[in-house]
Structures are given as structure tokens and as C-alpha cells.
N, C-alpha and C positions, 0 to 999 in steps of 0.2 A: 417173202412174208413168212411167218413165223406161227408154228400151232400155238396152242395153250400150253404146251410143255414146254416152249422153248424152240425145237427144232424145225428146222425149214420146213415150209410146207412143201410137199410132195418127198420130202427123204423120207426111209423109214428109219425107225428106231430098234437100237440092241438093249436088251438089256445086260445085266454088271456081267452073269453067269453064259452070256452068249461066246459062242467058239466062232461057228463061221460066219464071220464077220467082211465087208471088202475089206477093212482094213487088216485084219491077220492076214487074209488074200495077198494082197501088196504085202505082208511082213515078212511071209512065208515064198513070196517069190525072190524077195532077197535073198534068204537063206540059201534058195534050191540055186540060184544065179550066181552066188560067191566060187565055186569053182571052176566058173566059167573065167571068172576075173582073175582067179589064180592062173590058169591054163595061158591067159594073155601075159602077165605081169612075169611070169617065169619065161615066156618066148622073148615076148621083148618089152623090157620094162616101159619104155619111155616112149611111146608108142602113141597115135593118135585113136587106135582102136582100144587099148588099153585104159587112154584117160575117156573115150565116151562110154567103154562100161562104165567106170570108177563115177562118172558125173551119172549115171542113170541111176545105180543101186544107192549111189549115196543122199542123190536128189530127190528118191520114192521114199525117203525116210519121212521128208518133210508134208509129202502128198500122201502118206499112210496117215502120219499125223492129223492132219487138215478132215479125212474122212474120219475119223475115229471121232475125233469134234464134234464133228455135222453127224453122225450115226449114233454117237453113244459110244462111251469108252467102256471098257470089260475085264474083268482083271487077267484073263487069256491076253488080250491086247495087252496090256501093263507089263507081264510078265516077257513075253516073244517079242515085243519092240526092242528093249535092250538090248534080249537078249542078242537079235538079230544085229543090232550098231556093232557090238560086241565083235561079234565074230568076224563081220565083213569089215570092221578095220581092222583088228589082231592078223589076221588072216593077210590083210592086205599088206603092214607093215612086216611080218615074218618076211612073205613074199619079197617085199624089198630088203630087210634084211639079206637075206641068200642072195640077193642080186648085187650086193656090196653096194645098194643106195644108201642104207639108214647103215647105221652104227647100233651093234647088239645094244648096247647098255640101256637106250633111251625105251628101246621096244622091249625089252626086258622088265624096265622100270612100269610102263602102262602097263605091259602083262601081271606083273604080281599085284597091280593095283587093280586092277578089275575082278581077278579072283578073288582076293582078300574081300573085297568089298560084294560082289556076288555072293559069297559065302557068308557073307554078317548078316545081307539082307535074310538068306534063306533060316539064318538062325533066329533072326528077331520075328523073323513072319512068322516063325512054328510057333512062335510063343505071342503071339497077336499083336504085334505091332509093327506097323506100316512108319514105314518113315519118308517121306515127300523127297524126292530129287528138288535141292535146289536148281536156277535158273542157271547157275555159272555150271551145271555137269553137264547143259546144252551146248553152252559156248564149248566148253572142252571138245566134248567130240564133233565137232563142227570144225574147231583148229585140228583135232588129230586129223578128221576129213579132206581139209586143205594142203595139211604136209604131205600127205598120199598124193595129191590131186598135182601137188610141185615137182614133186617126184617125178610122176608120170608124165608130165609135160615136157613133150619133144624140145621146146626152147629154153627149159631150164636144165637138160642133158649134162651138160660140162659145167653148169651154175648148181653144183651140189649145197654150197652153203645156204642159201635161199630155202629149199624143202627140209635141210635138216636147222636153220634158226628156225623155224616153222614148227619143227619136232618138236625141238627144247620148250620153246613156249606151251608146245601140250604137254610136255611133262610137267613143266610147274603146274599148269592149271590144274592137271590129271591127279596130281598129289594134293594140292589146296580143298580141292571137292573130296578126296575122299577124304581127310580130314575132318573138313566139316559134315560129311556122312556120319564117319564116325561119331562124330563129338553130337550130333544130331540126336541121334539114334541112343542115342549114352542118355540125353534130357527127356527125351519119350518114354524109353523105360522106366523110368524113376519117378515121373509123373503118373503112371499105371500103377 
């Protein structure tokens, strides 16, 4: 059941300026848990201990999500949720990188697009506008999530083409959203 604002009865509510939050909690355990998941991925990549971090960190994205909803989203939350996706895949495909799973090129290509695109946001935010993630930058890192997740699975080991067609397809997508960031972010300004 549901108050007068909307939110579940018996959650409480954040407002936009709130920091600790459960859901930065969950965002923020990401963060501090990703070199734990390096530490696995660098012993042994393909590993079943490896892919149940890899499913845990990448799975509380969704269950940060979910609370952030039902609690009230905050732009601390807006900001460390990315940021968090961010790193714990970069991080993860590097990892694979150095383990000779991925191929430099592909994890190079997400690399400069998340910064470039990191970078734009923080430029247009100084200058007051927000530009909305479209829905396909979810699908994106959800596919970079599953290439990691192929990788790491003991039974796709010697089936490398599987985890890295998995890649290429988040590159395309990785490149199409920032794209449409950009080109986004190009119509917002202009309409200011």
C-alpha cells in the first residue's frame, strides 16, 4: 500500500540532497568489493568463485536500483551508481584483458568511451544541464556485464569466441549510446 506521496507505506523517504542513503550503501559496497573481484579474476579467471563475485556485484546493481525507487532517488545516488557500473566493469574487463580473455582493442574502445562521455556529462552539468541516460545505456552495460560473466564461466573456458562475440556486441552498443549522449546533450543545450 502506498502513502500520499507515492511510496510504500512503511519505507522511508530520501530526499534529492540525501547522501546516506541504503541505496549508495549497496553502491558504495560495490566500489569497496571490486578488488576483491580483481584479486579472484587475476588468480584465476574462469573460476566458479570468480563468476559468484562477478554475479553478486553486478546483480546489487539492480537491487540498488530497485531501493533507490522505493526510497527516493538523490542526485549522490545519480552520480556513484555509474560511477560504480563504471568501474566494476572497466576493472573487470582490464582484468580480463591481462589474463589474455578479451582482446586490448575492444576494452580500450569502452574505456575511451566512458571517459569521453563522463567528461561531457561533468562539462554540461557545470553549466546546468542534465541530460537523461537513455534506456539502451542499460542494455549496454548489462551486455558488457554478461561478456565478463562468459568469460568467467568455467564452461565457456576454451569457447573464448562466445564471451568475446558478447564483447563486440557491447561495443557497438557502447558506441551507439554514447552517440546518442552526445547528440542528446548537443539538443538540450541549445534548447537552454
Amino acid at each position: 500500500m502506498a502513502t500520499v506521496d507515492g511510496t510504500p507505506e512503511g519505507a522511508s523517504s530520501f530526499g534529492p540532497s540525501a547522501l546516506a542513503t541504503p541505496a549508495n550503501a549497496l553502491t558504495a559496497a560495490r566500489l569497496l568489493l571490486t578488488p576483491v573481484l580483481l584479486v579472484l579474476v587475476l588468480h584465476r579467471p574462469s573460476s566458479w568463485p570468480s563468476l559468484a563475485v562477478w554475479v553478486l556485484l553486478a546483480g546489487s546493481d539492480a537491487i540498488d536500483g530497485w531501493v533507490a525507487r522505493r526510497q527516493g532517488s538523490t542526485r549522490s545516488g545519480a552520480f556513484l551508481d555509474p560511477l560504480a557500473d563504471k568501474v566494476l566493469v572497466l576493472s573487470a574487463l582490464i582484468a580480463l584483458v591481462v589474463k589474455s580473455r578479451f582482446w586490448w582493442v575492444p576494452v580500450a574502445i569502452i574505456g575511451v568511451r566512458e571517459l569521453v562521455i563522463s567528461v561531457y556529462r561533468s562539462w554540461v552539468g557545470r553549466q546546468g544541464v542534465s541530460v537523461p541516460a537513455r534506456p539502451w545505456a542499460k542494455v549496454k552495460t548489462t551486455v558488457q556485464e554478461v561478456a565478463v560473466g562468459f568469460a568467467l564461466l568455467p564452461f565457456t573456458r576454451h569457447e573464448r569466441w562466445v564471451a568475446n562475440s558478447i564483447l563486440w556486441l557491447a561495443v557497438v552498443l557502447t558506441v551507439v549510446t554514447g552517440v546518442q549522449y552526445l547528440l542528446d546533450g548537443r539538443k538540450v543545450r541549445r534548447a537552454v
